[in-house]
C-alpha positions in Angstrom: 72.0 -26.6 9.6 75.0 -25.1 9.4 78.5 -26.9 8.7 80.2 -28.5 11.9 83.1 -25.9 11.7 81.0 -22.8 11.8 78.9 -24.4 14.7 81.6 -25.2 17.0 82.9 -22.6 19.4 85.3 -25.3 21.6 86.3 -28.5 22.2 84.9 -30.3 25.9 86.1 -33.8 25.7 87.3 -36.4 23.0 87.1 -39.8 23.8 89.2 -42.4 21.7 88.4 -45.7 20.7 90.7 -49.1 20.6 89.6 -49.5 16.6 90.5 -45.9 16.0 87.2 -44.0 15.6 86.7 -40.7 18.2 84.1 -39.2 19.4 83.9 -35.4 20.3 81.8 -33.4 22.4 81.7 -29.7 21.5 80.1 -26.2 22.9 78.3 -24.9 19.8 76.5 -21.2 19.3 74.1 -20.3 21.1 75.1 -22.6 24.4 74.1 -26.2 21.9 75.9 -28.7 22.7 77.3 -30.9 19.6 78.7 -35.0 19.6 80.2 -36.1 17.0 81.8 -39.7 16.5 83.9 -40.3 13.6 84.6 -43.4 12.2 88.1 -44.2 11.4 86.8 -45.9 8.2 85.3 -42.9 6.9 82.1 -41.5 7.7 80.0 -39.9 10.9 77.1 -39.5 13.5 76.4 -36.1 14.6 74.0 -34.8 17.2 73.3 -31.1 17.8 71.1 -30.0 20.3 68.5 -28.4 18.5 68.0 -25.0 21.7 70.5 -25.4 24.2 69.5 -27.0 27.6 66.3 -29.0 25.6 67.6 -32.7 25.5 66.2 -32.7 22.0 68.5 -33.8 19.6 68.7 -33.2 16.0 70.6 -36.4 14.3 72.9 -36.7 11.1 74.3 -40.2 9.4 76.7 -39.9 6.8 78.5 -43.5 6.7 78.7 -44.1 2.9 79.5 -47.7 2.2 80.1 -49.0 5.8 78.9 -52.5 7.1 75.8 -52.4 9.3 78.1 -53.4 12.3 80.0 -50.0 12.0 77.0 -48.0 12.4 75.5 -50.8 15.4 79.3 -50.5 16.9 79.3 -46.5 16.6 75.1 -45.9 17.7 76.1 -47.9 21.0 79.0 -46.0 21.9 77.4 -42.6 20.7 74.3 -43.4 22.8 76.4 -43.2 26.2 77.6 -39.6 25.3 74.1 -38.5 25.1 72.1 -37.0 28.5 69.6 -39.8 30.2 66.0 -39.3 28.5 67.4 -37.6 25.6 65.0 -36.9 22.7 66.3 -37.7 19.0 64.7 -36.5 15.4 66.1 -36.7 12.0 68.2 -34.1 10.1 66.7 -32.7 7.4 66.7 -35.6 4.6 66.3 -39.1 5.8 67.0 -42.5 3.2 65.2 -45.6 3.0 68.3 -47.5 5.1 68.2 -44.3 7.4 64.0 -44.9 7.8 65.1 -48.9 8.4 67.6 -47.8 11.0 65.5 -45.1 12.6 62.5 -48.2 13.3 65.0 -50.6 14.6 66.1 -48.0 17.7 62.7 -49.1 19.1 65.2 -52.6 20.0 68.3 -50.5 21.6 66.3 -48.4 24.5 64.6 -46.1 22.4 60.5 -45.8 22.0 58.8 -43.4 19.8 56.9 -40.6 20.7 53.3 -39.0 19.5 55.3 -35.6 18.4 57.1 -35.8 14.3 59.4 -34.5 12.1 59.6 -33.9 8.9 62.1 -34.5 7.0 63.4 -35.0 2.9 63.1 -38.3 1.9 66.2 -39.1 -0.5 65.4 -41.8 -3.1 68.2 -44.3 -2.7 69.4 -44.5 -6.8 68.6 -41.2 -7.8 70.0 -39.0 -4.9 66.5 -36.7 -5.7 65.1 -35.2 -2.7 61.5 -36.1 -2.9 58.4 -35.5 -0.3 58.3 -34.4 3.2 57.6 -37.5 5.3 56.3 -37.8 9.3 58.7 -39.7 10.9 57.8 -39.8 15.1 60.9 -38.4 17.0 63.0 -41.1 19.6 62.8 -41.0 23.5 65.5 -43.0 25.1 63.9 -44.7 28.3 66.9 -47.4 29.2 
């Protein structure tokens, strides 16, 4: 994947948030379109549509250090962004607290599907990408 900046070819719509945190929705290459939400703490959830028009979604975590009711607070609002009966699978790499988040979407609307990725698993202490995993890829049915 490339970096957001090289991705994005415009801005569609920002929406603002009473603690601070934003969340964007961009046109990326190729017709994809990109939502990001950014934490004003630090940190972010990105989606990227992995062809354009496909309702698959590839997603990306990167909230270093933040309390588990960031990321439930942020997921929620995220969630409403994204097209009815959207499809999600994991970036690339994938930690153990990503793997416990990923199962608990089965409680906010999401159920998983026969089809897998495959992503990195990261160990959690020694940052060392180690095996591919198969990890089942989200449909959202609420």
């Amino acid at each position: 994947m490339e970096t957001l900046e090289s991705e994005v070819v415009e801005l569609l719509e920002t929406s603002k948030y009473s603690n601070l945190d934003v969340a964007c929705k961009y046109m990326g290459k190729n017709n994809r379109r990109i939502i990001v939400y950014y934490l004003y703490k630090g940190g972010y959830i990105s989606y990227y549509e992995a062809t354009a028009s496909s309702n698959l979604w590839e997603v990306t975590v990167n909230m270093p250090g933040l309390e588990k009711e960031d990321y439930a607070l942020a997921q929620s609002r995220v969630i409403r962004l994204l097209p009815e009966n959207h499809m999600v699978k994991l970036g690339e790499t994938v930690t153990e607290d990503g793997l416990r988040n990923w199962n608990k979407q089965i409680f906010k609307g999401y159920e998983f599907m026969e089809e897998c990725c495959n992503p990195y698993y990261i160990h959690k202490e020694s940052k060392e990408e180690h095996r591919r995993i198969k990890v089942p890829l989200l449909k959202y049915t609420k």
